[in-house]
Backbone as CSV, one residue per row, in Angstrom:
resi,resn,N_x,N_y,N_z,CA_x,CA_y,CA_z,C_x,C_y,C_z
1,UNK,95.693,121.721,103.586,94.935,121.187,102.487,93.785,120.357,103.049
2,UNK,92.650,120.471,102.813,91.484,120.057,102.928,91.460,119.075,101.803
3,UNK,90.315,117.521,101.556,89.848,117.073,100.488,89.062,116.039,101.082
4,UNK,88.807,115.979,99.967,87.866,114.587,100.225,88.839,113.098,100.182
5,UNK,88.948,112.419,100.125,89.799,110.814,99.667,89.093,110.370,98.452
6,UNK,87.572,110.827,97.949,87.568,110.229,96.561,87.937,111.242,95.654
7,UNK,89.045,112.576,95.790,89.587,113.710,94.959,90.619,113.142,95.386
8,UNK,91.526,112.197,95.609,92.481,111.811,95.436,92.579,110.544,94.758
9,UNK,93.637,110.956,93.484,94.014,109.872,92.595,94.538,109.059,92.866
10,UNK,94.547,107.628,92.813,95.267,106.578,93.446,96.484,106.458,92.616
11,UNK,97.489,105.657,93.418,98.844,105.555,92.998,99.505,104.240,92.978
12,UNK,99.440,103.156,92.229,100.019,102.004,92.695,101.042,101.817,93.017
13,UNK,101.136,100.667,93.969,102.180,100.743,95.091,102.643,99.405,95.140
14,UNK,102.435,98.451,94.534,102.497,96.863,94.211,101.609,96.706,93.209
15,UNK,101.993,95.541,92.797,101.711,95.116,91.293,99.708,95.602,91.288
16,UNK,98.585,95.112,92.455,97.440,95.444,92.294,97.136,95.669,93.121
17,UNK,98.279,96.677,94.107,97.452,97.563,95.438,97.905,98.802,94.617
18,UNK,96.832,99.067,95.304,96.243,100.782,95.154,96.136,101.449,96.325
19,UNK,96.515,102.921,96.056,97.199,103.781,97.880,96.554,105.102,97.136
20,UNK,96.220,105.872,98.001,95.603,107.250,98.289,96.047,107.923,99.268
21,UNK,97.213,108.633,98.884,97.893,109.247,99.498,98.000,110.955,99.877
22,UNK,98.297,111.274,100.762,98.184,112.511,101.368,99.603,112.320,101.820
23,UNK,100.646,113.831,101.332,101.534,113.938,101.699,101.761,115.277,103.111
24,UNK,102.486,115.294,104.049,102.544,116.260,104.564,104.316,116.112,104.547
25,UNK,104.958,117.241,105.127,106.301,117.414,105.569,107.121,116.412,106.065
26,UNK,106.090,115.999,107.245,106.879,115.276,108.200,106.278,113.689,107.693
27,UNK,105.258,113.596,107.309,104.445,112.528,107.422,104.193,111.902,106.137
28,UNK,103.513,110.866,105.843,102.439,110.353,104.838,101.775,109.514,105.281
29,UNK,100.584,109.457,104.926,99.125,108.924,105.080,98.516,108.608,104.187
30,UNK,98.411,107.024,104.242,97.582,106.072,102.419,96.757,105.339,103.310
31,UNK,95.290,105.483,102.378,94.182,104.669,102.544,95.162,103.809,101.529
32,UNK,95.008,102.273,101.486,95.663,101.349,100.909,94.508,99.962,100.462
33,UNK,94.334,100.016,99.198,93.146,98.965,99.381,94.198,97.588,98.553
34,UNK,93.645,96.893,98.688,94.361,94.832,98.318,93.414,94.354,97.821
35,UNK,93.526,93.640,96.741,92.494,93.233,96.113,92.098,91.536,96.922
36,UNK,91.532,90.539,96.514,91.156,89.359,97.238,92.614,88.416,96.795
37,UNK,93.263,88.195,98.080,94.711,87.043,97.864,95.747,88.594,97.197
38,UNK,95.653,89.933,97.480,96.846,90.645,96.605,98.253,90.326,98.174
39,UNK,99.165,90.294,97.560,100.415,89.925,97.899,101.428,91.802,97.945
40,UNK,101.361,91.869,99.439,102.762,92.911,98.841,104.121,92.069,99.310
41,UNK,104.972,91.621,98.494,106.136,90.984,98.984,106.587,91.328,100.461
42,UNK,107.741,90.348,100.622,108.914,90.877,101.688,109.891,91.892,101.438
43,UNK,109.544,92.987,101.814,110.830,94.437,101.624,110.849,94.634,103.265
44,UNK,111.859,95.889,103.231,112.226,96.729,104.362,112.529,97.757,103.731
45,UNK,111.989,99.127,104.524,112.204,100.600,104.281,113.049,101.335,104.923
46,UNK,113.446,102.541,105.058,113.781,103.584,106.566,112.771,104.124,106.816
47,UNK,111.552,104.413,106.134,110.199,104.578,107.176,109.831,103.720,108.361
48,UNK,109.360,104.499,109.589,108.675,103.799,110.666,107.085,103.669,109.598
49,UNK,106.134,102.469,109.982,105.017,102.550,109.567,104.180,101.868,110.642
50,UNK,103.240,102.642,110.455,102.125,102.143,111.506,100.348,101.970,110.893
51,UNK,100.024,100.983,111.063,98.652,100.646,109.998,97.790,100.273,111.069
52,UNK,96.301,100.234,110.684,94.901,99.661,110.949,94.157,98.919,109.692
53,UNK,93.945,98.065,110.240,92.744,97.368,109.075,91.384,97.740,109.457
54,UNK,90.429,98.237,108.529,89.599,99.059,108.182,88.253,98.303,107.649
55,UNK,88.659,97.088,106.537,87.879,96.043,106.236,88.774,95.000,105.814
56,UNK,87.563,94.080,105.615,88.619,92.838,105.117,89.861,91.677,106.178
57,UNK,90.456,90.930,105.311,91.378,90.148,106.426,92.882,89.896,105.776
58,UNK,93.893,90.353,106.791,95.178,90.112,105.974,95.805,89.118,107.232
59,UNK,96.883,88.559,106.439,98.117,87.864,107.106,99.112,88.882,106.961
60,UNK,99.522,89.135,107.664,101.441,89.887,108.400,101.912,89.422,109.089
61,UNK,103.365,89.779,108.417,104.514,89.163,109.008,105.600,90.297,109.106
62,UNK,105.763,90.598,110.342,106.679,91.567,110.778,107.955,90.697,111.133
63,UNK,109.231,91.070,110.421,110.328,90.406,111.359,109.949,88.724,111.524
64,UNK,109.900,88.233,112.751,109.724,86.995,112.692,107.780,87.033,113.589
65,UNK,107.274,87.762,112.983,106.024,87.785,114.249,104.939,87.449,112.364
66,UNK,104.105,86.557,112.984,102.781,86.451,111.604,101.698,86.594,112.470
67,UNK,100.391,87.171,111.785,99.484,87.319,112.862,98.141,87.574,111.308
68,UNK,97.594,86.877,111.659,96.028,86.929,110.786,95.502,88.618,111.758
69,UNK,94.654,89.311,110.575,94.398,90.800,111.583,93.043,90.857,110.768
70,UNK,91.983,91.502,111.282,91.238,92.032,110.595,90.573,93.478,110.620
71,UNK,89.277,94.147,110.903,89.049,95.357,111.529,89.570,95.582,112.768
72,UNK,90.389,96.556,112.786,90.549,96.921,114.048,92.015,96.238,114.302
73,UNK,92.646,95.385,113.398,93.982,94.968,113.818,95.235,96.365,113.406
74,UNK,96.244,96.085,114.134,97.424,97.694,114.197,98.207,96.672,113.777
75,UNK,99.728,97.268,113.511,100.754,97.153,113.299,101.328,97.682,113.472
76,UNK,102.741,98.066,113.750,104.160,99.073,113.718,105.029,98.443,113.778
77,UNK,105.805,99.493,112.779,106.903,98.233,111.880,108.650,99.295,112.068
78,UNK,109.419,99.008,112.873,109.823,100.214,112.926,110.560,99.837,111.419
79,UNK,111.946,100.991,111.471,112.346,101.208,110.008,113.515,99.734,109.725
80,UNK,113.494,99.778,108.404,114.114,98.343,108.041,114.085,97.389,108.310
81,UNK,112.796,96.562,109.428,112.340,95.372,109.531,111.355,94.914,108.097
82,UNK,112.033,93.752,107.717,111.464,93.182,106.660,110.124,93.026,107.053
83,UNK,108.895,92.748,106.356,107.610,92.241,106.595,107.177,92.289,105.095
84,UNK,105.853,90.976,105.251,105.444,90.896,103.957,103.848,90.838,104.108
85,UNK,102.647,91.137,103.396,101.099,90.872,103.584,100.631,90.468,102.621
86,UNK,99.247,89.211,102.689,98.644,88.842,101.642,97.462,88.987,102.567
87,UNK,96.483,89.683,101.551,94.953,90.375,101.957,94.354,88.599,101.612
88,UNK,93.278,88.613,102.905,92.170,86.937,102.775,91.248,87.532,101.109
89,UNK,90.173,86.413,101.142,89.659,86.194,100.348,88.904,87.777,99.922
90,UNK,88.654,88.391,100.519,87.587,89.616,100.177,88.488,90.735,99.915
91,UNK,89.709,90.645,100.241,90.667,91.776,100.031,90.943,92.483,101.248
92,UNK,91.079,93.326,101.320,91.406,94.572,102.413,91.588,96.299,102.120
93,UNK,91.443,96.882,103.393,91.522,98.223,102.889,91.939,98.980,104.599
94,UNK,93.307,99.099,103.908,94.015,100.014,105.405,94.192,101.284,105.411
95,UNK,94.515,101.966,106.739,94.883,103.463,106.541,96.803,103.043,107.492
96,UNK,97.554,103.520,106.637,99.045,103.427,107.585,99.742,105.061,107.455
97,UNK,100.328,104.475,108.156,101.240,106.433,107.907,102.689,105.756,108.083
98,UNK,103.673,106.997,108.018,104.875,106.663,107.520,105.675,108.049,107.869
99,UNK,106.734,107.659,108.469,107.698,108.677,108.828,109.021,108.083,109.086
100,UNK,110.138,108.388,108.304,109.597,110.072,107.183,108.929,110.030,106.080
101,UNK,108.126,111.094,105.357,107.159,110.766,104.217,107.941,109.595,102.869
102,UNK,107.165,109.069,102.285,107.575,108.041,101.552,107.650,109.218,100.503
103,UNK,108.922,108.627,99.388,108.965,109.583,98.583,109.153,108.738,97.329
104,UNK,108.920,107.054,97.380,109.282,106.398,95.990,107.943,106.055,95.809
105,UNK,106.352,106.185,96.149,105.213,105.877,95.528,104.699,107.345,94.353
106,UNK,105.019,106.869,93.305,104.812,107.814,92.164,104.040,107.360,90.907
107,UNK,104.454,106.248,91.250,102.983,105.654,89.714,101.730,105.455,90.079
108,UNK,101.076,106.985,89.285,99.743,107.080,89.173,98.769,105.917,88.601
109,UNK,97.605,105.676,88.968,96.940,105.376,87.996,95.499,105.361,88.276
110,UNK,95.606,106.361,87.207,94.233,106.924,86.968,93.036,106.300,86.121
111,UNK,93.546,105.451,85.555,92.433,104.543,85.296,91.267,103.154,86.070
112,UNK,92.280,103.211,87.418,92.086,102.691,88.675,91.047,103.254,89.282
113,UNK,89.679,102.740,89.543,88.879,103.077,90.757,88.687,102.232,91.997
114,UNK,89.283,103.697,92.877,89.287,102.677,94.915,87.657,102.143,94.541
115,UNK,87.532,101.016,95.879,86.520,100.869,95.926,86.194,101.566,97.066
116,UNK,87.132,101.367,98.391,86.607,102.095,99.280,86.675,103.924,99.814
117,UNK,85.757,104.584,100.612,84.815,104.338,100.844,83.546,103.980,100.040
């Protein structure tokens, strides 16, 4: 499958993040944008996840590790380590992947426009 990322409908994924997702077999892959101060709580998954920040500035907290990140900051989280993120003042906008594919992000919303790119 070929597309563009603005032919993909966003899907919320926390109360006012928004994810653009591409599913494959093995994988999934979300552009993930945070609005300014958006909060995704403290959970843990059985996905491994691995992210870049793209724009913007977040705080993470992996396990017991916190680290301010901005362009160009990574992460990897293996599976069922708790972690939690709140995007700085301008928001944020990541690309992470996930294995095995996430299969509980299902609420569309299409009345939602990404900002980025």
């Amino acid at each position: 499958m070929l597309t563009d990322l603005s032919a993909i409908a966003p899907t919320r994924i926390w109360k006012d993040v928004l994810a653009r997702v591409v599913q494959g077999d093995r994988l999934t892959l979300a552009v993930v944008e945070l609005p300014p101060g958006g909060v995704v709580p403290e959970h843990h998954h059985a996905n491994e996840q691995l992210g870049l920040c793209l724009t913007g500035t977040l705080t993470f907290r992996v396990g017991d590790e916190t680290r301010d990140l901005g362009p160009g900051g990574t992460w990897c989280i293996r599976a069922d380590v708790p972690h939690e993120v709140t995007a700085g003042p301008d928001g944020a906008v990541v690309v992470e992947a996930f294995s095995p594919p996430r299969t509980d992000w299902t609420e569309t919303a299409p009345r939602e426009t990404p900002h980025w790119p």
